[in-house]
Every structure is written in structure tokens, then in C-alpha cells.
C-alpha positions as CSV (number, residue, x, y, z in Angstrom):
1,X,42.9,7.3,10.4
2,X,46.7,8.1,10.5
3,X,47.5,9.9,13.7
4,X,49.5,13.2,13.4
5,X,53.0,13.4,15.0
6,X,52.9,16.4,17.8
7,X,54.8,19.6,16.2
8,X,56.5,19.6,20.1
9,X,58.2,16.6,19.6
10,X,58.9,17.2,15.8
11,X,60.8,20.4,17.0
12,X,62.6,19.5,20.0
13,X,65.9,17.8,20.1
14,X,65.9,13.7,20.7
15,X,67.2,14.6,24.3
16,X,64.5,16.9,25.1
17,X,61.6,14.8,23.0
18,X,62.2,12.6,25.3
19,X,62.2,14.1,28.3
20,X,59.2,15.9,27.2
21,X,56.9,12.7,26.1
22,X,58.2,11.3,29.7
23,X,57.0,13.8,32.1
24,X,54.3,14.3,33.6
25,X,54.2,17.6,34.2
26,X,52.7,20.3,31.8
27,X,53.9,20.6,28.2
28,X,56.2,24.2,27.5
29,X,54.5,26.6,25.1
30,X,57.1,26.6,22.4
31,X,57.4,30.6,20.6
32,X,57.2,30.4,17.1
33,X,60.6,31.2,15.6
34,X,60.8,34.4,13.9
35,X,62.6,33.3,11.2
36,X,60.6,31.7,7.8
37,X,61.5,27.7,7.7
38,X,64.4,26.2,5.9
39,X,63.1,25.3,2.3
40,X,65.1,22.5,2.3
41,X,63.2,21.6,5.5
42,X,61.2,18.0,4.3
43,X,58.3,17.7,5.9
44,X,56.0,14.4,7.6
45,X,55.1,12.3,4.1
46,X,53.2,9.7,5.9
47,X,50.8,12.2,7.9
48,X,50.3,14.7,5.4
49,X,49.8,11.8,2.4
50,X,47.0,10.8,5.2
51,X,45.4,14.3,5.7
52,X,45.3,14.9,2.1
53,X,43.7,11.6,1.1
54,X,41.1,11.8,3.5
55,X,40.2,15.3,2.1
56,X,39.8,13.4,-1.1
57,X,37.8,11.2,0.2
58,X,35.4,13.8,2.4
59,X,34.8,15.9,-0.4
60,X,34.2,13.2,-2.8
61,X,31.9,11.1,-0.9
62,X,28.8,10.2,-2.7
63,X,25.6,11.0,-0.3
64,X,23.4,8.0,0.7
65,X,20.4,7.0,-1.8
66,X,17.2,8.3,-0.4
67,X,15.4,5.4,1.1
68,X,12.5,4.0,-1.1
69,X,9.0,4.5,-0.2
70,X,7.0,1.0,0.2
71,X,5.4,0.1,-3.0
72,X,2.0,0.6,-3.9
73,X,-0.7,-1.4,-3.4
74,X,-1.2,-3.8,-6.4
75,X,-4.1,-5.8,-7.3
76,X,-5.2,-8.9,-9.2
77,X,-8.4,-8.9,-12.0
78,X,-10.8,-11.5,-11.0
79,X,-13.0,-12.5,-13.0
80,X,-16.4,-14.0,-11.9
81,X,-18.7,-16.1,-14.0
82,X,-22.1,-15.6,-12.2
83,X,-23.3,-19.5,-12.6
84,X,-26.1,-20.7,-11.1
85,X,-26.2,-22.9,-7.7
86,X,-27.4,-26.1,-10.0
87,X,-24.0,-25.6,-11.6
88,X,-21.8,-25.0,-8.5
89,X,-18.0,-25.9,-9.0
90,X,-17.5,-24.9,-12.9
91,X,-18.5,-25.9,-15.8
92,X,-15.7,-28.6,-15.9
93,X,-13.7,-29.6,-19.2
94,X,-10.9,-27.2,-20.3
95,X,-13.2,-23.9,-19.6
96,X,-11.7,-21.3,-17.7
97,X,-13.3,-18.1,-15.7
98,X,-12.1,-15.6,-17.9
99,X,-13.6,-17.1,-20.8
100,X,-16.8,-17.4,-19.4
101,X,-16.9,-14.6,-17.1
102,X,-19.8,-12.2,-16.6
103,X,-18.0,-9.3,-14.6
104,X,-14.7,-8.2,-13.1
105,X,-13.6,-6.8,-10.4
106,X,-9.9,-6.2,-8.8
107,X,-9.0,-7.5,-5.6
108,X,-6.0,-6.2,-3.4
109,X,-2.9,-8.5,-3.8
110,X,-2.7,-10.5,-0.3
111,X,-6.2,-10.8,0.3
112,X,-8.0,-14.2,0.1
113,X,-10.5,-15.6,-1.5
114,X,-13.6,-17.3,0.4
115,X,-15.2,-20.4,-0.9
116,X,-18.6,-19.8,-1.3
117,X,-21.2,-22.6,-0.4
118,X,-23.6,-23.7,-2.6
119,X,-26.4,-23.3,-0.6
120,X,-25.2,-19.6,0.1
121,X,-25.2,-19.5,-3.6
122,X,-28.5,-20.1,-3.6
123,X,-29.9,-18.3,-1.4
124,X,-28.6,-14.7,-1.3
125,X,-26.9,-14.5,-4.8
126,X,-23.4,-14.7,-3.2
127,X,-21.1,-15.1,-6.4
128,X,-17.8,-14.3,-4.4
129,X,-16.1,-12.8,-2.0
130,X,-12.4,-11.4,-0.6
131,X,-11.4,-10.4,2.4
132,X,-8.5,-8.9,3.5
133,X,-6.7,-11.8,6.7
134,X,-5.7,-8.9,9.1
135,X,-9.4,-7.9,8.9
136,X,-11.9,-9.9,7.6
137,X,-14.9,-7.7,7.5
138,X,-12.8,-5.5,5.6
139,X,-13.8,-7.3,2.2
140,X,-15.7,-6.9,-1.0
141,X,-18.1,-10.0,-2.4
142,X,-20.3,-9.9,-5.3
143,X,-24.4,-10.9,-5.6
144,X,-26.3,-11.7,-8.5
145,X,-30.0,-12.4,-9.0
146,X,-31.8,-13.6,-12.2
147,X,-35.2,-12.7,-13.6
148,X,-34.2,-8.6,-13.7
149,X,-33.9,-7.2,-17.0
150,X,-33.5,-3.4,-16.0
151,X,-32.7,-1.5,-13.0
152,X,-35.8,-0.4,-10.7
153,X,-35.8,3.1,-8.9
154,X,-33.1,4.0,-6.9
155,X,-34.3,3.5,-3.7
156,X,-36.4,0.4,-4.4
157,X,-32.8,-1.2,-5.7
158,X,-31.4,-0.6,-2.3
159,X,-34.1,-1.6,0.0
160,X,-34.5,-5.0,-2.2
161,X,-30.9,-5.9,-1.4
162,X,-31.3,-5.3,2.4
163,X,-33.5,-8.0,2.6
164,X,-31.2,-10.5,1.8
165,X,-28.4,-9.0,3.8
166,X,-28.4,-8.4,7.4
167,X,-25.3,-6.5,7.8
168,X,-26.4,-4.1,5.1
169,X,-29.7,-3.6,7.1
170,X,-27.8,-2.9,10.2
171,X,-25.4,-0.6,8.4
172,X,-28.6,1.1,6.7
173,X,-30.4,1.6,10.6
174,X,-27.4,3.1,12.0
175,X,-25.9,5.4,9.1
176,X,-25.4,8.8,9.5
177,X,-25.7,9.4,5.5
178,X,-26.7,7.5,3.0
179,X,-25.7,8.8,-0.6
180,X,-26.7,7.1,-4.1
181,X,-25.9,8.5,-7.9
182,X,-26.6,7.0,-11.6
183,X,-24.0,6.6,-13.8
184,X,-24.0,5.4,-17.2
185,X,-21.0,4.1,-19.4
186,X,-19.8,5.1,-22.6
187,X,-22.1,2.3,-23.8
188,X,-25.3,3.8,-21.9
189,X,-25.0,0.9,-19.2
190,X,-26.6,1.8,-15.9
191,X,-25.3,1.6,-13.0
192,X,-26.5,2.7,-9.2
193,X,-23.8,4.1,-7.1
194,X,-24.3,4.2,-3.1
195,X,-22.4,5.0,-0.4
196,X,-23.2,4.5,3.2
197,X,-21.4,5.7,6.0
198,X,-22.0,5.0,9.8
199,X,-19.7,5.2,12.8
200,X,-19.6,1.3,12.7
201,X,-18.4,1.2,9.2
202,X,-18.2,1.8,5.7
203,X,-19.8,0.4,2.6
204,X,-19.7,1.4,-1.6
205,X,-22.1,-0.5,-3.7
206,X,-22.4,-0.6,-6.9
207,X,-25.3,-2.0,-9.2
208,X,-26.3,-2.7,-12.5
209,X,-28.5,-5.4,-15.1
210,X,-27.3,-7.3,-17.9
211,X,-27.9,-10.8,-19.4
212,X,-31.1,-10.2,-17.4
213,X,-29.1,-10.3,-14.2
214,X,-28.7,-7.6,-11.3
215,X,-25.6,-7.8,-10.4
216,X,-24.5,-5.7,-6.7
217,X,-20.6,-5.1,-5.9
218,X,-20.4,-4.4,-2.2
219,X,-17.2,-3.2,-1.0
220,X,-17.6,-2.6,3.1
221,X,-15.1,-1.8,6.1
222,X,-15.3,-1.0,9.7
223,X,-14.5,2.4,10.3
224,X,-10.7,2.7,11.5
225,X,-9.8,0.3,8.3
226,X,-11.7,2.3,5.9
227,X,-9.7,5.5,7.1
228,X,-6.6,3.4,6.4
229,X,-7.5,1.8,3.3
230,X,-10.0,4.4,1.6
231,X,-7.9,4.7,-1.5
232,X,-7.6,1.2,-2.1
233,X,-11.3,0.4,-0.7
234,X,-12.5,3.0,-3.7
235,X,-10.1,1.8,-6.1
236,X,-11.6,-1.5,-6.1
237,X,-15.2,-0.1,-6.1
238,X,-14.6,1.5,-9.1
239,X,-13.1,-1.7,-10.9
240,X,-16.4,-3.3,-11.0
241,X,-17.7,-3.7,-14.1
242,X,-20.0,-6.6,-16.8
243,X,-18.2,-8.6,-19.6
């Protein structure tokens, strides 16, 4: 910034300016003359051209952009084709999951898949699962088991798929409320909707038949992530759905 020449020195003679900017001792008080200045009196161009332009400048100044919120969780469609354990690894040829799928379901963008072993497969039903790499038992992994043309009471449903799944008995002996519901689509598709909750965690399960399948979507997370995550964690619960 241009710095202002002192109105002592401006109004004093050379002599005196001098002896003024000089000295140490105390600078004079000069009185205001009584009489209005000469208007032929020119006055500093380069300080005033300097005040002026950074008037311009102040009042003119755009205000910073407000700074952007972090985006939104986005998430991926996957789509899972339910095959058997005989026919573990695809169908092969040019087929692709999507055009064979079975169900869908959406998965949070930076979470990873986890390869599924055939003999899993063919024991509990796994079909497959995500997880999410700064937590893995924060994930959500899909069952499936043949033979079941229709849905079987409520609580019968539930029990059945404890018994393949010891975390889900644990988290069924130490819940503090267990909560189921039936839904139905706009197609009359039925679908059981529980919710368990437990000071160790969190899970959302959702159930339903078709091609004479079952087919359970478990979405479950440890209780600090699902207090983080619940909006995302029931997002993806409610993406579940059969092809």
C-alpha cells in the first residue's frame, strides 16, 4: 500500500522539514491556519490516486465462495444372479450378471466386494457380500435357499435363518428389541422386514420368495458405525429387491 506523506512535513518549510524528520525530540503540534486553503493549492496525486483506488477496491471486493459441503454418499447397483454352488464362477460364454440376475441391491461406492467360496455357497446360501475396508463387519451379504415357494410365518422365517448364521443368533440373544413388518409391493410381492437392535450392533433384514427361492438381505453394523452410517446403512436396505 502507498504510504501517506506526513501533513507536518508537507507544511513546513524544506529548512524546518528537515530539522523536524531529524530530531529526536517530540514533534510540534502545528494550529490549523485560520484562513480556507489556496485553491490553486495542488494537492499529493500519488497518495490520494492510492487512497482512492484502494477504496475501489475495498468496496468492490467480491466475498469468498462458501466452501462446499463433502458430497454425498453414492452407490453402485449390483446385481446378483443367485446360481447354484454346482455352477460357481458364472455361467461362462458372453453372459453377463445383469442379464441373468435374480435381485439387486446397492452397495456404497468404496466398499469391497468379498469373494465368496464355493463351499460357503453351499452351505449357508451366501450369494454375496460387501463390506465397508475401514470396518468390515460393517457390511451387507445376501443368502438364498431353494425349495421355498412362499414365505412361512414371521417368526418361523427368522428363527430358520439363525440357524445357519451364528452372528445373527448372537445378535438375536443379546438384543434389546427385535422388530419385524410385512410389506408388499405394487405387484403384491411379500416381503418380511426386521430390525434388530443390541448394544453390540445393528442389523436390517429383509426377506422374500420368488423363482421358488427365499432370498434374505442382511445389512448389519456394530453400534458406533451404525450411528455414523444409519442413513446410508438404511438406504441400502431398502434397495433390495427380485428381478
Amino acid at each position: 500500500m502507498a504510504t501517506l506523506f506526513s501533513p507536518s512535513a508537507a507544511l513546513l518549510p524544506p529548512a524546518a522539514a528537515a530539522t523536524s524528520s531529524s530530531s529526536p525530540t517530540t514533534p510540534k503540534v502545528l494550529i490549523k491556519p485560520q484562513h480556507s486553503p489556496s485553491l490553486h493549492a495542488r494537492p499529493f496525486p500519488s497518495a490520494l490516486t492510492a487512497a482512492a483506488a484502494a477504496a475501489v477496491i475495498l468496496s468492490s471486493a467480491v466475498p469468498p465462495p462458501p466452501v462446499a459441503l463433502a458430497d454425498p454418499t453414492t452407490f453402485t447397483l449390483y446385481y446378483g444372479t443367485a446360481a447354484s454352488a454346482a455352477s460357481y464362477g458364472g455361467y461362462g460364454g458372453n453372459a453377463s450378471k445383469k442379464d441373468t440376475a435374480e435381485y439387486t441391491y446397492e452397495v456404497p461406492n468404496g466398499w469391497k466386494e468379498r469373494l465368496v467360496s464355493k463351499v460357503e455357497k453351499g452351505t449357508n446360501g451366501t450369494d454375496s457380500e460387501f463390506y465397508n475396508p475401514r470396518k468390515r463387519a460393517e457390511r451387507e451379504y445376501l443368502t438364498f435357499l431353494a425349495g421355498f415357494p412362499s414365505l412361512a410365518p414371521v417368526d418361523v422365517v427368522l428363527n430358520n435363518l439363525a440357524l445357519s448364521d451364528v452372528d445373527l443368533q448372537d445378535l438375536i440373544a443379546s438384543a434389546d428389541a427385535v422388530r419385524s413388518e410385512e410389506r408388499r409391493t405394487d405387484t403384491g410381492q411379500l416381503y418380511y422386514v426386521y430390525e434388530i437392535e443390541g448394544a453390540g450392533g445393528h442389523s436390517l433384514i429383509s426377506v422374500t420368495c420368488a423363482r421358488n427361492k427365499l432370498y434374505a438381505h442382511f445389512v448389519n453394523a456394530p453400534k458406533p458405525e451404525w450411528d455414523r452410517d444409519e442413513e446410508v446403512l438404511r438406504h441400502v436396505h431398502g434397495s433390495f429387491k427380485t428381478v
